[in-house]
PyMOL Python script that loads the backbone (N, CA, C, O; Angstrom):
from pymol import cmd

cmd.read_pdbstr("""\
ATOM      1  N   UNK A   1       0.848  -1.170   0.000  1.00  0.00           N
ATOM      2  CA  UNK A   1       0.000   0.000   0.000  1.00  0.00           C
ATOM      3  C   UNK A   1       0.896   1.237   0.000  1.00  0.00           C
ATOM      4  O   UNK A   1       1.885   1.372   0.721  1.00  0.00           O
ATOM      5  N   UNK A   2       0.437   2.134  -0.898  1.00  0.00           N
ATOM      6  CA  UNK A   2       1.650   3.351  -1.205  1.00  0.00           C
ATOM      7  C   UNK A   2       1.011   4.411  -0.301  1.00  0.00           C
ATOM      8  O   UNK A   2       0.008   4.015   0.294  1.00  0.00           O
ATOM      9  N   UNK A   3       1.364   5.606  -0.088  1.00  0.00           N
ATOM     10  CA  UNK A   3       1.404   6.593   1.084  1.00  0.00           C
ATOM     11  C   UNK A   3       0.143   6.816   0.798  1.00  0.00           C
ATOM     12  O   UNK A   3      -0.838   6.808   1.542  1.00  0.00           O
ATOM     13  N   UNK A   4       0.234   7.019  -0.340  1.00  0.00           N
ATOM     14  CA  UNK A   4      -1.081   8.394  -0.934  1.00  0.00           C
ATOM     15  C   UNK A   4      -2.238   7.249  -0.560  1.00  0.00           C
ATOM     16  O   UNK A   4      -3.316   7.709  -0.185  1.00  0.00           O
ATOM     17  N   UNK A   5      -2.139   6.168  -0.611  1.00  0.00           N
ATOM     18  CA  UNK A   5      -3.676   4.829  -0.763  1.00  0.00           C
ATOM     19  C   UNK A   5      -3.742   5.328   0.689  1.00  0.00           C
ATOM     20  O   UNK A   5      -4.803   5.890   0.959  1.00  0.00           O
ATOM     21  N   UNK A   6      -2.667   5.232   1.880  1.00  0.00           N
ATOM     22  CA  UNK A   6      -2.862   4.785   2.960  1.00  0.00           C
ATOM     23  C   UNK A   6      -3.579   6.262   3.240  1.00  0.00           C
ATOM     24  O   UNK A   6      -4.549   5.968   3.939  1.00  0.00           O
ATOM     25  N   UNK A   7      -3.583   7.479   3.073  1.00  0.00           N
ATOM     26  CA  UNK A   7      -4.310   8.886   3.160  1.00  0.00           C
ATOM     27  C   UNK A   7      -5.288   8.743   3.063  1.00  0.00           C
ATOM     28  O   UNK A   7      -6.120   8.837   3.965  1.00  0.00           O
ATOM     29  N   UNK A   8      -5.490   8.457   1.874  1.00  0.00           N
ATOM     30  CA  UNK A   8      -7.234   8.283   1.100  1.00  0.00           C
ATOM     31  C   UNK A   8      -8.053   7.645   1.920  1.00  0.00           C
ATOM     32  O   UNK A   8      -9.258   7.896   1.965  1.00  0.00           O
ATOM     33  N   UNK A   9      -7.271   6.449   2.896  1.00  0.00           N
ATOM     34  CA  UNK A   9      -8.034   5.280   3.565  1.00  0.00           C
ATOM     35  C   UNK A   9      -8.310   5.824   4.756  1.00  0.00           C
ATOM     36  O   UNK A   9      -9.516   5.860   4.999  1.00  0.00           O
ATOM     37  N   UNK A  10      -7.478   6.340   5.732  1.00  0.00           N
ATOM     38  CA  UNK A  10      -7.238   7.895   6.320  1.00  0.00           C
ATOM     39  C   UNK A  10      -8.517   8.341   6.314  1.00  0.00           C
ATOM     40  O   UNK A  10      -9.437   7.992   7.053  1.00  0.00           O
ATOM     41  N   UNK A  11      -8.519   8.969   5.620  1.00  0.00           N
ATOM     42  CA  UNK A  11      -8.966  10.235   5.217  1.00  0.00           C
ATOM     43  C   UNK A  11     -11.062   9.764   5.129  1.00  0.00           C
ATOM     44  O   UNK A  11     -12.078  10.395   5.420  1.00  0.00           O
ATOM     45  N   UNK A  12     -10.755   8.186   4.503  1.00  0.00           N
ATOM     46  CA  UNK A  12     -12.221   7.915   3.930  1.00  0.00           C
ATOM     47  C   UNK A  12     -12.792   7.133   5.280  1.00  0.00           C
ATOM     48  O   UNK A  12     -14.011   7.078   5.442  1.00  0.00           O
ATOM     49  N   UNK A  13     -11.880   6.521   6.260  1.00  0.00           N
ATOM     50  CA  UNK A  13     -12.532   6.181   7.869  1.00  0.00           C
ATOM     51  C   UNK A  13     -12.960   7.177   8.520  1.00  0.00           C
ATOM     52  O   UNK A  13     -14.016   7.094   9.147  1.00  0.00           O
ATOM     53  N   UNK A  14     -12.128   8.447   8.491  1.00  0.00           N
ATOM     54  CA  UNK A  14     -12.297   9.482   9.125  1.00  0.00           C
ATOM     55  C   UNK A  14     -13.637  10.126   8.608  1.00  0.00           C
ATOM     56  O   UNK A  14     -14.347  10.713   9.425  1.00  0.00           O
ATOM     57  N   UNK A  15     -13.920  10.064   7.616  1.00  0.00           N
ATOM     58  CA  UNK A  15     -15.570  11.101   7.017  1.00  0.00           C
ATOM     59  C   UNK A  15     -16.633   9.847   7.283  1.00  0.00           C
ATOM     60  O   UNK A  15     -17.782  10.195   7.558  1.00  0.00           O
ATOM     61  N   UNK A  16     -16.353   8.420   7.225  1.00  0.00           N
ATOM     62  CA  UNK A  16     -17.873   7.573   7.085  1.00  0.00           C
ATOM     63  C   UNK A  16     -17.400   7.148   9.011  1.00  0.00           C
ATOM     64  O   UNK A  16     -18.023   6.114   9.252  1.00  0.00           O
ATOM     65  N   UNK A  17     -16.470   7.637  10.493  1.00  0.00           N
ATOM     66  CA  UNK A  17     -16.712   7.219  11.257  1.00  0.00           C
ATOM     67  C   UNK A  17     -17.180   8.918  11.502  1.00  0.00           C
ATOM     68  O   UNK A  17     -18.034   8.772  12.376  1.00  0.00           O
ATOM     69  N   UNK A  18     -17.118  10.195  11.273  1.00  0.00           N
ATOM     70  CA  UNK A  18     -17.626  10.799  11.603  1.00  0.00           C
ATOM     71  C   UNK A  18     -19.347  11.128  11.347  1.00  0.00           C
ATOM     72  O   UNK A  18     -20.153  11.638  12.126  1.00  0.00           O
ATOM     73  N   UNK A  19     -19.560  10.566   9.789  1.00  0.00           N
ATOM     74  CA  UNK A  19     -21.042  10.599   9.383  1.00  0.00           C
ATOM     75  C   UNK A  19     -21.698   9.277  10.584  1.00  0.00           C
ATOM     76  O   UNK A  19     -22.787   9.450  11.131  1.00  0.00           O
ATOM     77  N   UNK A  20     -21.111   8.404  10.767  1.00  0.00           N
ATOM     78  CA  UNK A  20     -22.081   7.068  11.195  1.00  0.00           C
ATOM     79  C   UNK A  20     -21.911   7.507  12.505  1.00  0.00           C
ATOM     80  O   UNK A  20     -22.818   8.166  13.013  1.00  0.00           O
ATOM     81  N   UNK A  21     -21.068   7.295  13.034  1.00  0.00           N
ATOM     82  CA  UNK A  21     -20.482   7.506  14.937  1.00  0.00           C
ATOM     83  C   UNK A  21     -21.068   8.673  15.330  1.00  0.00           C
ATOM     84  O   UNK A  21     -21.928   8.728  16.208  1.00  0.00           O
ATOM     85  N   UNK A  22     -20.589   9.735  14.642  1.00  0.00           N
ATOM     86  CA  UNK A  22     -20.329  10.792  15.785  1.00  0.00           C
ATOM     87  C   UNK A  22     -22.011  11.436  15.472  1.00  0.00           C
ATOM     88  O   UNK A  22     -22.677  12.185  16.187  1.00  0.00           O
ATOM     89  N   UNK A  23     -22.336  10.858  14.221  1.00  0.00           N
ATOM     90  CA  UNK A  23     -23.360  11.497  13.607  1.00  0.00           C
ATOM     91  C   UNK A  23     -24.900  11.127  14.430  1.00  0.00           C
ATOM     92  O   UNK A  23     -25.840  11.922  14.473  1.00  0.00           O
ATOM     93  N   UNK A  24     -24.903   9.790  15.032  1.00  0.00           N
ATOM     94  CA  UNK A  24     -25.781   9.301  15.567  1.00  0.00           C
ATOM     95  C   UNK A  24     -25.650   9.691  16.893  1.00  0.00           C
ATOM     96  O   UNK A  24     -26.688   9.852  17.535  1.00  0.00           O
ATOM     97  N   UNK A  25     -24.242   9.931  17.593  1.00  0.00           N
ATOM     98  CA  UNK A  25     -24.565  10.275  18.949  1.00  0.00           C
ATOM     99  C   UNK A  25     -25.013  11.983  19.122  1.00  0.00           C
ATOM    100  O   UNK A  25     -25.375  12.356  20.238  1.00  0.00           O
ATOM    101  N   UNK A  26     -24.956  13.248  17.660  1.00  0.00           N
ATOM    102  CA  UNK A  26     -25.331  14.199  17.817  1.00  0.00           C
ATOM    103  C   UNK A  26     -26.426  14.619  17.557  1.00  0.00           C
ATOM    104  O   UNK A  26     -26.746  15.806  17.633  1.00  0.00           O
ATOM    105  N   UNK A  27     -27.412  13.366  17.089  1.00  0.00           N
ATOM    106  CA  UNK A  27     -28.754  13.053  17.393  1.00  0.00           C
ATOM    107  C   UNK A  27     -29.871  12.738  18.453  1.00  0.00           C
ATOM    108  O   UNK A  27     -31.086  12.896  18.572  1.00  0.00           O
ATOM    109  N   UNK A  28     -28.658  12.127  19.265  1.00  0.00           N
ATOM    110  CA  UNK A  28     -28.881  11.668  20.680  1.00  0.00           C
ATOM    111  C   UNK A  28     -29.147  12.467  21.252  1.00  0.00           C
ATOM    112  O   UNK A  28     -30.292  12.801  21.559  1.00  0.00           O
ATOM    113  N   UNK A  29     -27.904  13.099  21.609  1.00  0.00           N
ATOM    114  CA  UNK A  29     -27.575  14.357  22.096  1.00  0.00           C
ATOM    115  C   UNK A  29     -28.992  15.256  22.049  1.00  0.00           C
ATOM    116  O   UNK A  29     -29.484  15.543  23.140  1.00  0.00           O
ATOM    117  N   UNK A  30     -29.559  15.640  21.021  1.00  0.00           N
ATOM    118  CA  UNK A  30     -30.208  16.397  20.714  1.00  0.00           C
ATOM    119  C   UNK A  30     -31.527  15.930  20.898  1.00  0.00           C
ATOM    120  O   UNK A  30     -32.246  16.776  21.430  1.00  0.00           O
ATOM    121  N   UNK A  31     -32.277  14.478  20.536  1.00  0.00           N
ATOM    122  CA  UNK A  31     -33.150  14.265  21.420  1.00  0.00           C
ATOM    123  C   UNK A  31     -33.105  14.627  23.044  1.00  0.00           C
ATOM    124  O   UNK A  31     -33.958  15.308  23.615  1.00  0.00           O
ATOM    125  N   UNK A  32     -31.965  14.048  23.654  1.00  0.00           N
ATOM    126  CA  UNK A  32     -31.826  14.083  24.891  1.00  0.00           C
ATOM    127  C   UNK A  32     -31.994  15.934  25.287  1.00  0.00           C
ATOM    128  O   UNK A  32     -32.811  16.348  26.110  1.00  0.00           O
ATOM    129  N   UNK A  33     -31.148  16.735  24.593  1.00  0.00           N
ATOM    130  CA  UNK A  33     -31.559  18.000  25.134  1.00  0.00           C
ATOM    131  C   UNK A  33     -33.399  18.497  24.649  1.00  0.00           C
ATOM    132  O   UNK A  33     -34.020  19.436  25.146  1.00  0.00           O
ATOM    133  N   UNK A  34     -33.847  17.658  23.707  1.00  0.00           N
ATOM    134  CA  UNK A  34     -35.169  18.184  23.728  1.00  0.00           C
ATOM    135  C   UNK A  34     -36.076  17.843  24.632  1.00  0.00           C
ATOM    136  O   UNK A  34     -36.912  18.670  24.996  1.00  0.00           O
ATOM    137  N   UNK A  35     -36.044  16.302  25.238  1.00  0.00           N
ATOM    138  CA  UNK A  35     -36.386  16.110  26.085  1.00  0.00           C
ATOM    139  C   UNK A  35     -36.220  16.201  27.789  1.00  0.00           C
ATOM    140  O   UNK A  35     -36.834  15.763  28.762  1.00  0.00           O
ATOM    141  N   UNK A  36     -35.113  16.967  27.563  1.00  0.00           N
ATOM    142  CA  UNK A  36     -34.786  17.589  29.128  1.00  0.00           C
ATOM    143  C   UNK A  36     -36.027  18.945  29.017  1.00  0.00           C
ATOM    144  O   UNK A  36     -37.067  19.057  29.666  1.00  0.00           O
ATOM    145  N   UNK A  37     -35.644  19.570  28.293  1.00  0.00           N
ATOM    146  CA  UNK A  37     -36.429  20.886  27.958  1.00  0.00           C
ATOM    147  C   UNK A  37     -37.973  20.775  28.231  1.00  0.00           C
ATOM    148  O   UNK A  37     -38.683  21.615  28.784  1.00  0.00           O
ATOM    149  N   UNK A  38     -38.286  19.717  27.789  1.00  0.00           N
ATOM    150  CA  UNK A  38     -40.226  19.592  27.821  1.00  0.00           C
ATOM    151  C   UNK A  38     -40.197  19.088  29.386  1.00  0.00           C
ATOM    152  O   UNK A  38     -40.965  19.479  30.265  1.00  0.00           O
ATOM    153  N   UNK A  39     -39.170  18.161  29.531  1.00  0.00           N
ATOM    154  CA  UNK A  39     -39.495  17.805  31.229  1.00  0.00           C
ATOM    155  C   UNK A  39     -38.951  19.088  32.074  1.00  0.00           C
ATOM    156  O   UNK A  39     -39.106  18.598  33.193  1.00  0.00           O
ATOM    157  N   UNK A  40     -38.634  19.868  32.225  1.00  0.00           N
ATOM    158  CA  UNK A  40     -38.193  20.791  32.663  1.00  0.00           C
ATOM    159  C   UNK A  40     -39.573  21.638  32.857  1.00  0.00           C
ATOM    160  O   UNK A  40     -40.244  21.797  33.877  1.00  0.00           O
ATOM    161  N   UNK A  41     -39.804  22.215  31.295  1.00  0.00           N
ATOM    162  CA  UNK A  41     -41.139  23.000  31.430  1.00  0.00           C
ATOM    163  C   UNK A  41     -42.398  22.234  32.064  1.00  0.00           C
ATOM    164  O   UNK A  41     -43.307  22.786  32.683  1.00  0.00           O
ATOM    165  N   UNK A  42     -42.310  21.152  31.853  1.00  0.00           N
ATOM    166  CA  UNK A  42     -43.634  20.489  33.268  1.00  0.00           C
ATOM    167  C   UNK A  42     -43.168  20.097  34.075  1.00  0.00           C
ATOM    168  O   UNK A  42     -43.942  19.205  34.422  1.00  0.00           O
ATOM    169  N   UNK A  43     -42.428  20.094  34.679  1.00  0.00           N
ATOM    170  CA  UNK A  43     -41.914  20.034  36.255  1.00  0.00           C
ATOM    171  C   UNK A  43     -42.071  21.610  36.712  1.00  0.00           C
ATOM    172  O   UNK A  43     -41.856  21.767  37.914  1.00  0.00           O
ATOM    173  N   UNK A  44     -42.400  22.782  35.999  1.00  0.00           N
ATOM    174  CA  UNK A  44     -42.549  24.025  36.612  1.00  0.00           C
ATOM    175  C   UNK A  44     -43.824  23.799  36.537  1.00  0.00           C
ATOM    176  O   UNK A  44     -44.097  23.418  37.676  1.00  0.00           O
ATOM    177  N   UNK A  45     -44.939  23.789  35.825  1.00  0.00           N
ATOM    178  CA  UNK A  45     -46.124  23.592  35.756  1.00  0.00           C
ATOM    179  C   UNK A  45     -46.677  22.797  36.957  1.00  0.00           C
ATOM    180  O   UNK A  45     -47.592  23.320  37.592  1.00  0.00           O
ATOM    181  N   UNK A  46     -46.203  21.552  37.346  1.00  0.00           N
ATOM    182  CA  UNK A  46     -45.977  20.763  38.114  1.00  0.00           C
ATOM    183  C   UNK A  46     -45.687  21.589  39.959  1.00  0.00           C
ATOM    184  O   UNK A  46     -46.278  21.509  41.036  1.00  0.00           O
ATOM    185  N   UNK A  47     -44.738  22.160  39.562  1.00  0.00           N
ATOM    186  CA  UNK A  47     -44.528  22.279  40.745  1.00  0.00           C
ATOM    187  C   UNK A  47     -45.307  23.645  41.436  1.00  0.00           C
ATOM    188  O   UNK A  47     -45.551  23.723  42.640  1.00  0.00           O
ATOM    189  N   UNK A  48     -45.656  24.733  40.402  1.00  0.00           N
ATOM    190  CA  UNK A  48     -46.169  25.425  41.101  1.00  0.00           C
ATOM    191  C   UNK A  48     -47.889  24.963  41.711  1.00  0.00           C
ATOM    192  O   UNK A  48     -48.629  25.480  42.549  1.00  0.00           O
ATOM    193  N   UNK A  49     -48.023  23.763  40.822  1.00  0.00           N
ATOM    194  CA  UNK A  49     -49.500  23.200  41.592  1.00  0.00           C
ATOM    195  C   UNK A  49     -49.561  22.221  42.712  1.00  0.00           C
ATOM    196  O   UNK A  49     -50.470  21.784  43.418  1.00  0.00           O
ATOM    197  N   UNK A  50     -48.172  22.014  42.623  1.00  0.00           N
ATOM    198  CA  UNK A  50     -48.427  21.915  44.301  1.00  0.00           C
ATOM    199  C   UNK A  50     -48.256  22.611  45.244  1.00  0.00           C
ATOM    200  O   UNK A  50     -48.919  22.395  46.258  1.00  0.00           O
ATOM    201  N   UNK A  51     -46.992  24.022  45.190  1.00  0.00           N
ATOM    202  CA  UNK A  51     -47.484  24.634  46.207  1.00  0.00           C
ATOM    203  C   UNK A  51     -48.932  25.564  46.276  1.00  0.00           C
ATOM    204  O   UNK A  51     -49.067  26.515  47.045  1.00  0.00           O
ATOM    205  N   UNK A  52     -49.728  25.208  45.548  1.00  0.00           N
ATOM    206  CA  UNK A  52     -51.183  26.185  45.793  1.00  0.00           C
ATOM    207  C   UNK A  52     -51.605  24.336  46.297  1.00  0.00           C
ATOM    208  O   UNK A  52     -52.454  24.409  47.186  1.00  0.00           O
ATOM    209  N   UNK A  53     -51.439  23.610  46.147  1.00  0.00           N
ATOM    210  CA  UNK A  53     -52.200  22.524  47.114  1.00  0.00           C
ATOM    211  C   UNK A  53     -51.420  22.419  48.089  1.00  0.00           C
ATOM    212  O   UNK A  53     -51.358  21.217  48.348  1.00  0.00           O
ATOM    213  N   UNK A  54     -50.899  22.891  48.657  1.00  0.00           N
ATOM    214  CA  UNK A  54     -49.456  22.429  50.235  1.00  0.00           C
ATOM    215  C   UNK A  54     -50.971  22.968  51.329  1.00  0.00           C
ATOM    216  O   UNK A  54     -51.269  22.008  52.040  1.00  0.00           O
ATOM    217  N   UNK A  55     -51.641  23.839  51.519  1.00  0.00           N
ATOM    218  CA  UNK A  55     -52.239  23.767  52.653  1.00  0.00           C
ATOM    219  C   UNK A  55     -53.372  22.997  52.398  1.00  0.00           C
ATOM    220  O   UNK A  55     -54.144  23.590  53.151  1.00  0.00           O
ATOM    221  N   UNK A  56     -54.106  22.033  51.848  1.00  0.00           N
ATOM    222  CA  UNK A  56     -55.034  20.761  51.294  1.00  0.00           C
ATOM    223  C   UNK A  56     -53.839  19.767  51.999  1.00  0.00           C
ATOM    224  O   UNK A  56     -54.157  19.474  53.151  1.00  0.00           O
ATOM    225  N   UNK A  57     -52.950  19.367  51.706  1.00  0.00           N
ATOM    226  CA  UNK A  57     -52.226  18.817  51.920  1.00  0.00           C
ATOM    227  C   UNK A  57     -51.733  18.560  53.954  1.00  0.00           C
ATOM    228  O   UNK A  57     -51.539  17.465  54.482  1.00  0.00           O
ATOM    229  N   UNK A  58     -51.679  19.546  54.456  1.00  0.00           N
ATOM    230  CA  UNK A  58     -51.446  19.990  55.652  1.00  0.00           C
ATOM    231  C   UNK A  58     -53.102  19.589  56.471  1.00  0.00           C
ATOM    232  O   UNK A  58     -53.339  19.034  57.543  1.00  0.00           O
ATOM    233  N   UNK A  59     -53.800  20.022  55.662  1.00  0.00           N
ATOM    234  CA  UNK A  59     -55.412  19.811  56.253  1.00  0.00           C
ATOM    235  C   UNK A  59     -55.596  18.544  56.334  1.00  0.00           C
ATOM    236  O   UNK A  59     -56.231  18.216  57.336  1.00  0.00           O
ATOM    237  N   UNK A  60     -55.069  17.150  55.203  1.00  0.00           N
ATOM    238  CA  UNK A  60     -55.435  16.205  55.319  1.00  0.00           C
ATOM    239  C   UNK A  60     -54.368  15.291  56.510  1.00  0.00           C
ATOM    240  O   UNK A  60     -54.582  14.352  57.277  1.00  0.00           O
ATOM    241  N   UNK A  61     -52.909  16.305  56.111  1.00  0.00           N
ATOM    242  CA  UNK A  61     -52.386  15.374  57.356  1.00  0.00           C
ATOM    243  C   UNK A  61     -52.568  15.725  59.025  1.00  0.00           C
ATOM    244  O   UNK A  61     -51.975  15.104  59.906  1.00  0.00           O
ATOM    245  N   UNK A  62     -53.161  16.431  59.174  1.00  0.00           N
ATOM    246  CA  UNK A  62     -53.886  16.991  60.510  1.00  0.00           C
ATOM    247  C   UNK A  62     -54.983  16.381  60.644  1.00  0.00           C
ATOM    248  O   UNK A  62     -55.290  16.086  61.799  1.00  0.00           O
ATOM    249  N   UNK A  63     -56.203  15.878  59.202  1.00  0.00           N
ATOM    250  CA  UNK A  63     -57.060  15.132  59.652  1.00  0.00           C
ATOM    251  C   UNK A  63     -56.513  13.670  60.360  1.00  0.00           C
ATOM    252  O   UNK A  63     -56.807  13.255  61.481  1.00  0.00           O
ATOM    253  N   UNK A  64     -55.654  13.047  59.378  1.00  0.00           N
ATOM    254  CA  UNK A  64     -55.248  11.912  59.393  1.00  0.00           C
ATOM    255  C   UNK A  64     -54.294  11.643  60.811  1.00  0.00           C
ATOM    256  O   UNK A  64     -54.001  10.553  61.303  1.00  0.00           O
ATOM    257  N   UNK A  65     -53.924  12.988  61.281  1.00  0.00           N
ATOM    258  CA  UNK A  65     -53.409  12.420  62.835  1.00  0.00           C
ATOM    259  C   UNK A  65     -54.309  12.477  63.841  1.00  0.00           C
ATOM    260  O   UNK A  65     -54.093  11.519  64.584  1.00  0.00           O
ATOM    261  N   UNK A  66     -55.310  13.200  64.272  1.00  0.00           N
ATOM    262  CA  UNK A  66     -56.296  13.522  64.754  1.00  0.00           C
ATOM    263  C   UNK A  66     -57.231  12.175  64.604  1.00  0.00           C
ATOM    264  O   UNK A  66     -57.902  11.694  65.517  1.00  0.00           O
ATOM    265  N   UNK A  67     -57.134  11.661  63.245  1.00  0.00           N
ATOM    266  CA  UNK A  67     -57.689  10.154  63.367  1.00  0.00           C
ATOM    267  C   UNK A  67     -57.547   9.026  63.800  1.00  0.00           C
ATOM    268  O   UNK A  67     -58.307   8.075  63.985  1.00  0.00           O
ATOM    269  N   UNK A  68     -55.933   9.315  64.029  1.00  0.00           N
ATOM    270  CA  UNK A  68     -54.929   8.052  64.663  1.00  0.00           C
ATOM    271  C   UNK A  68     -55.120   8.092  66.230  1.00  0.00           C
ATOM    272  O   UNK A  68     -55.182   7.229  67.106  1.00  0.00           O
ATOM    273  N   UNK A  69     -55.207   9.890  66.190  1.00  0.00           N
ATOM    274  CA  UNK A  69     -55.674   9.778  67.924  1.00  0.00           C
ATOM    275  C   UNK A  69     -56.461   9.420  68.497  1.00  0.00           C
ATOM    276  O   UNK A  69     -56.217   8.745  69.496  1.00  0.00           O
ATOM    277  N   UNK A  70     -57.929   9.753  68.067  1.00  0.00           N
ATOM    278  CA  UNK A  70     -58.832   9.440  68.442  1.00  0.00           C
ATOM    279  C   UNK A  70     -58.953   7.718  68.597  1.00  0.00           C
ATOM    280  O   UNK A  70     -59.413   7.209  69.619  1.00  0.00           O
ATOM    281  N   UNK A  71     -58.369   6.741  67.182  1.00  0.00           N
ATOM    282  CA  UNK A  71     -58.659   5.312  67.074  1.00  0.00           C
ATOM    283  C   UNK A  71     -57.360   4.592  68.163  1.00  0.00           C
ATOM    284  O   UNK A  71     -57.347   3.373  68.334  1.00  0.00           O
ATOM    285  N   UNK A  72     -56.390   5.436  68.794  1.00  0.00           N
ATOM    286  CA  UNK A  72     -55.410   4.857  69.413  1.00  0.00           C
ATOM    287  C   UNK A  72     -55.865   5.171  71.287  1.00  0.00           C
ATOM    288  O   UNK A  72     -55.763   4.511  72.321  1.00  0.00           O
ATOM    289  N   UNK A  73     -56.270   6.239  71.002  1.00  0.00           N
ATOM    290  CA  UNK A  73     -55.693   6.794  72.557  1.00  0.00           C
ATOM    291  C   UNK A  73     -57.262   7.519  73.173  1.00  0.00           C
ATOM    292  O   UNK A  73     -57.901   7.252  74.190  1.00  0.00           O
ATOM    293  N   UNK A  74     -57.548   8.637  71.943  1.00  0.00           N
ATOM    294  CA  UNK A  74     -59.237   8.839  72.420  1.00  0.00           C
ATOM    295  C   UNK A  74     -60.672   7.838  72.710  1.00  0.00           C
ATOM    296  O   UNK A  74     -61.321   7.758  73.753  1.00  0.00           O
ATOM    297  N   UNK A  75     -60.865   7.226  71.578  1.00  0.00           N
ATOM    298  CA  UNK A  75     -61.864   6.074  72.014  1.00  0.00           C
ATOM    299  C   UNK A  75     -61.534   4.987  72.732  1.00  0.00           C
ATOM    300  O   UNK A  75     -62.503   4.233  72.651  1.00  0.00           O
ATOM    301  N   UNK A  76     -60.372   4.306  73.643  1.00  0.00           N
ATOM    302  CA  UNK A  76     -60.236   3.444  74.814  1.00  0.00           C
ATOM    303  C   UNK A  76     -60.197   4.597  75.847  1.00  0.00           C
ATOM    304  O   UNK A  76     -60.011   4.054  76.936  1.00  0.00           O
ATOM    305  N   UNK A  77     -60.274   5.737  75.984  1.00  0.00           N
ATOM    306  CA  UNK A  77     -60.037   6.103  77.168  1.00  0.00           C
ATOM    307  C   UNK A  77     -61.396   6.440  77.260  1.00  0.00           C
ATOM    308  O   UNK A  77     -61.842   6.522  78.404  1.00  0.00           O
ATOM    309  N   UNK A  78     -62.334   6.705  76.105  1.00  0.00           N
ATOM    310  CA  UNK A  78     -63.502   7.319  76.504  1.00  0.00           C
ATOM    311  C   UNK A  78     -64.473   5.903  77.028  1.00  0.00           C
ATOM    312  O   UNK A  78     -65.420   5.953  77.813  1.00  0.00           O
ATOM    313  N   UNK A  79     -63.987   4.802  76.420  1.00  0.00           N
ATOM    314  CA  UNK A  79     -64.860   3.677  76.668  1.00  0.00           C
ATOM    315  C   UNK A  79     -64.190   3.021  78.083  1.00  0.00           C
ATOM    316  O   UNK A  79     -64.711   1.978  78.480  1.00  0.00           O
ATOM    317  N   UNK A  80     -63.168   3.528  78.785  1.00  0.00           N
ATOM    318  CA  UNK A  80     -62.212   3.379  79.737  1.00  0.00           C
ATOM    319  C   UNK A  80     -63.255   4.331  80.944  1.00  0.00           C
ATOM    320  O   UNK A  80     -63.735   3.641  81.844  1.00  0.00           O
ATOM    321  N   UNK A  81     -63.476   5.333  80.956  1.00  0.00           N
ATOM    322  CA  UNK A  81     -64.096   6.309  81.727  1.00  0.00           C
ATOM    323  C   UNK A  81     -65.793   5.979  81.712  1.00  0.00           C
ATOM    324  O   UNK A  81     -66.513   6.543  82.536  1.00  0.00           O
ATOM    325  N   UNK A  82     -66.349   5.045  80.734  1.00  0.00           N
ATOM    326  CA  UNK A  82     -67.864   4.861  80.457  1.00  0.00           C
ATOM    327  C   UNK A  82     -67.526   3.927  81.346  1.00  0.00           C
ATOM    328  O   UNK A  82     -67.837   4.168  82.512  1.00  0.00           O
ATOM    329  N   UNK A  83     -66.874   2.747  81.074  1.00  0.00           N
ATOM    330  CA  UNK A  83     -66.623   1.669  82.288  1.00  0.00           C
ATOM    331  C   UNK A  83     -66.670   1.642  83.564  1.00  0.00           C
ATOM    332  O   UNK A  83     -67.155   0.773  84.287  1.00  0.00           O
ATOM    333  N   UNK A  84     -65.998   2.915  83.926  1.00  0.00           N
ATOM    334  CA  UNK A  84     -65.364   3.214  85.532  1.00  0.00           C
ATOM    335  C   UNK A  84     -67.265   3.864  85.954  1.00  0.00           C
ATOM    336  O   UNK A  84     -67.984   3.462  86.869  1.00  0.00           O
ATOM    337  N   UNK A  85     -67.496   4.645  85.187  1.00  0.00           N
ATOM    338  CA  UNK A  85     -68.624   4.944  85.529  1.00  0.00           C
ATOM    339  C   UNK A  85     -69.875   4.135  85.708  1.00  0.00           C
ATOM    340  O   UNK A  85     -70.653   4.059  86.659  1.00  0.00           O
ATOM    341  N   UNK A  86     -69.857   3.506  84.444  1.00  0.00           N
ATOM    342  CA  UNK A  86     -70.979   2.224  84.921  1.00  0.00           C
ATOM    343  C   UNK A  86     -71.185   1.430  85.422  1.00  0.00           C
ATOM    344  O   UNK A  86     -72.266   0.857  85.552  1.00  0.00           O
ATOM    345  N   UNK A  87     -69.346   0.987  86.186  1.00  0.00           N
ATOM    346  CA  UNK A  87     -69.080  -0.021  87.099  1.00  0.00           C
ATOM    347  C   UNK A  87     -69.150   0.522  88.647  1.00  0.00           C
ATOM    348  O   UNK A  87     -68.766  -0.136  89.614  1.00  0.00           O
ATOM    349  N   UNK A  88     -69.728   1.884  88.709  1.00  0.00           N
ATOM    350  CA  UNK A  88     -69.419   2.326  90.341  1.00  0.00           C
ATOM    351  C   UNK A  88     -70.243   2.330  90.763  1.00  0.00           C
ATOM    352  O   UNK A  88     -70.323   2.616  91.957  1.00  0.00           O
TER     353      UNK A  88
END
""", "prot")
cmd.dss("prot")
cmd.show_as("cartoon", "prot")
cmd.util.cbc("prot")
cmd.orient("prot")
């Protein structure tokens, strides 16, 4: 193989690994930045609806402890005190 063949060969890996290789990952690339972009813009959409629901949120977990109390600690003590009373 003479200099000039071995250039050409050079020269012709170098244009069909840049069209195939590099060409498909700057596709990628570019899906990938389009789809950061759309998830981005609904994660703001996203997020500002939850802070207008954060006090819904606060209301239900105040119901939901208030419920635990009552089923843990309020209704045996109230059926605890009906006892003492109906037993005296």
């Amino acid at each position: 193989m003479t200099k000039e063949q071995l250039e050409e060969l050079k020269e012709a890996l170098t244009i069909t690994i840049q069209e195939k290789v590099n060409g498909k990952i700057d596709r990628m690339n570019t899906k990938f930045d389009t789809y950061i972009d759309d998830d981005m813009r609904w994660k703001k959409t996203v997020d500002s609806a939850l802070t207008e629901l954060l006090p819904v949120r606060e209301g239900l977990i105040m119901a939901q402890t208030l419920n635990k109390f009552l089923k843990w600690v309020g209704l045996p003590a109230i059926g605890a005190l009906l006892f003492y009373w109906l037993s005296k």
